[in-house]
C-alpha positions as CSV (number, residue, x, y, z in Angstrom):
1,X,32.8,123.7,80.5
2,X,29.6,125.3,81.8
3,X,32.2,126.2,84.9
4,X,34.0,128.2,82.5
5,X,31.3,129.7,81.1
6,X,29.8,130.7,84.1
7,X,33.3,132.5,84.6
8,X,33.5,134.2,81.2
9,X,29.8,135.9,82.0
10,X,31.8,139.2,84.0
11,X,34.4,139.0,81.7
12,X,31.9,139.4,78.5
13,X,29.9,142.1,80.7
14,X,27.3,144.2,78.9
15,X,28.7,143.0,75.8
16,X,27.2,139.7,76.9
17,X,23.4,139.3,75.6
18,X,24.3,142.4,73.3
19,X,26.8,141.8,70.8
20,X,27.8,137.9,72.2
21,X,25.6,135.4,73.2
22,X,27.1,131.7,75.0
23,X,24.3,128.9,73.9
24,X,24.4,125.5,75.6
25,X,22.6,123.1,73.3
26,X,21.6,119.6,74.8
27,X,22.5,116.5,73.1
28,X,20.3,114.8,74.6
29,X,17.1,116.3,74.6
30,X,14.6,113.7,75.8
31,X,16.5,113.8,79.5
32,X,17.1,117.5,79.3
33,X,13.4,119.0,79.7
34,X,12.8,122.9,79.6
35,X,12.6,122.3,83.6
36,X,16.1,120.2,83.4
37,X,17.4,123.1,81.8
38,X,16.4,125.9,83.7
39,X,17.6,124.1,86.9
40,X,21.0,123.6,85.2
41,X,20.8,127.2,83.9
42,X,19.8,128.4,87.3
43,X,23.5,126.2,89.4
44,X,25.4,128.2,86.9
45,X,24.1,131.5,87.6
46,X,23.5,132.4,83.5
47,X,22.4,135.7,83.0
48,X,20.6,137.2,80.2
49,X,22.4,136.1,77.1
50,X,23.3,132.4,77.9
51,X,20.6,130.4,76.6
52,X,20.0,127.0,76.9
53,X,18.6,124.8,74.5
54,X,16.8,121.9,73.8
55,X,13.5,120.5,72.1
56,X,12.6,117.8,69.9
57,X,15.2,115.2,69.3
58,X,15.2,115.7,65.7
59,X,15.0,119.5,65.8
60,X,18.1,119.2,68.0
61,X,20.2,116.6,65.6
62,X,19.0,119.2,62.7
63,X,20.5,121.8,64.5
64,X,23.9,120.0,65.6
65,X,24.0,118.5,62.4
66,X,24.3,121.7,61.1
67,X,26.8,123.2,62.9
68,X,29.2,120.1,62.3
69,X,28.5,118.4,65.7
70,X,26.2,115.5,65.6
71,X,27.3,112.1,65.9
72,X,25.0,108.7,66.4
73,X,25.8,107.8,70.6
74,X,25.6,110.5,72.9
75,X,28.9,109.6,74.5
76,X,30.4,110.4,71.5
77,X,29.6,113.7,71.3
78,X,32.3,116.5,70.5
79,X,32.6,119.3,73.8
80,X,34.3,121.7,71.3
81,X,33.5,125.4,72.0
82,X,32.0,126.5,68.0
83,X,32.6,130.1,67.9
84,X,30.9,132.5,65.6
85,X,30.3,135.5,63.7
86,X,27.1,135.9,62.8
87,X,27.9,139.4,60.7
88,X,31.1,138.4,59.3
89,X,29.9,134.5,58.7
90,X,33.7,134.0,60.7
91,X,33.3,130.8,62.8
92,X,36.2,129.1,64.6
93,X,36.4,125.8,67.0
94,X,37.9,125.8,70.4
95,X,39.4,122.8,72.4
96,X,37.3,121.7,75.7
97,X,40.3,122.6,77.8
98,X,40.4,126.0,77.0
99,X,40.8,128.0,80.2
100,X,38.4,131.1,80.7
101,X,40.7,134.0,79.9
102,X,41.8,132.3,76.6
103,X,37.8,131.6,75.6
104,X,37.2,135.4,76.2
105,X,40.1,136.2,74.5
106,X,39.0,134.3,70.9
107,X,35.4,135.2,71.6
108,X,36.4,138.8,72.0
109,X,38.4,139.0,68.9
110,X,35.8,137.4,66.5
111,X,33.1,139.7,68.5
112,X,35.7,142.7,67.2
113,X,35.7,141.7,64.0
114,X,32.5,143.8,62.9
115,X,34.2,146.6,63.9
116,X,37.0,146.2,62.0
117,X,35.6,145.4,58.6
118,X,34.1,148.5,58.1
């Protein structure tokens, strides 16, 4: 998946760290370490506007909890795309498999969607 979103970063282009904004949130935040994370960052090229997260593992279950995600073993845990719309409170899910075009596609659409409420 991070392949894919290392591939959707031209697509997205200034729009990306603007108006849309990828976030890779670690499940497992005692292994990832803000140094793990860069380094990951840093193989997939992320430019401004990909952010990668992590922090205390109860911060992080808060914050997976939240957005529908958390589950009790690691192994278990969901590789969904969660898509949203921060302005329009519009969120969607997308499958793992999803290839890069059709990720840009829905994130471009919901991304639109400001634009065509007013």
């Amino acid at each position: 998946q991070s392949k894919v979103l290392a591939d959707l970063q031209p697509i997205l282009g200034d729009r990306l760290g603007r108006d849309i904004f990828l976030v890779s949130i670690s499940v497992d935040p005692e292994r990832d370490t803000p140094v793990a994370m860069k380094e990951y960052a840093d193989k997939f090229h992320a430019q401004k506007g990909w952010l990668f997260l992590s922090g205390e593992k109860d911060r992080v279950n808060r914050i997976v909890y939240k957005i529908g995600q958390f589950v009790e073993e690691l192994d278990s845990h969901s590789t969904m795309y969660i898509l949203g719309n921060t302005k329009t409170d519009h969120c969607k899910k997308g499958r793992p498999d999803l290839t890069t075009d059709a990720l840009a596609t829905l994130l471009l659409n919901l991304a639109d969607e400001n634009k065509l409420s007013k």
